[in-house]
C-alpha positions as a printed Julia matrix, in Angstrom:
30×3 Matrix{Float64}:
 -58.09  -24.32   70.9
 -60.6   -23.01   73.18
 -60.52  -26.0    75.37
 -56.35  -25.55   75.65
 -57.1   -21.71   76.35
 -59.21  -22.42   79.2
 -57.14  -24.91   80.53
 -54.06  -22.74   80.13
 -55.97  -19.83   82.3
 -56.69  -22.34   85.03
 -53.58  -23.56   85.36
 -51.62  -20.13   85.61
 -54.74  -19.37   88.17
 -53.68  -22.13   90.59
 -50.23  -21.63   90.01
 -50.24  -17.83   91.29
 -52.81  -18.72   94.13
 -50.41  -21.47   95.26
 -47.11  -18.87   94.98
 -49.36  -16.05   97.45
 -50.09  -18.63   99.58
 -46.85  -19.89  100.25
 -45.71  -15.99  100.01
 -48.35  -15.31  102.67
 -47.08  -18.28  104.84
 -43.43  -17.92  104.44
 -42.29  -14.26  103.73
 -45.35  -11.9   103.59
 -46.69  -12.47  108.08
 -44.71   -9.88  110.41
């Protein structure tokens, strides 16, 4: 359970970093 937990906060971690990167890159630069 703990294991899953972790995993499941590390995953939805690289999954927003990735989206505001590609936000940054695509739509968020002037």
């Amino acid at each position: 359970m703990i294991i899953r937990g972790i995993g499941l906060v590390l995953l939805s971690f690289i999954v927003q970093t990735t989206i505001a990167e590609d936000l940054a890159l695509f739509g968020g630069r002037p």
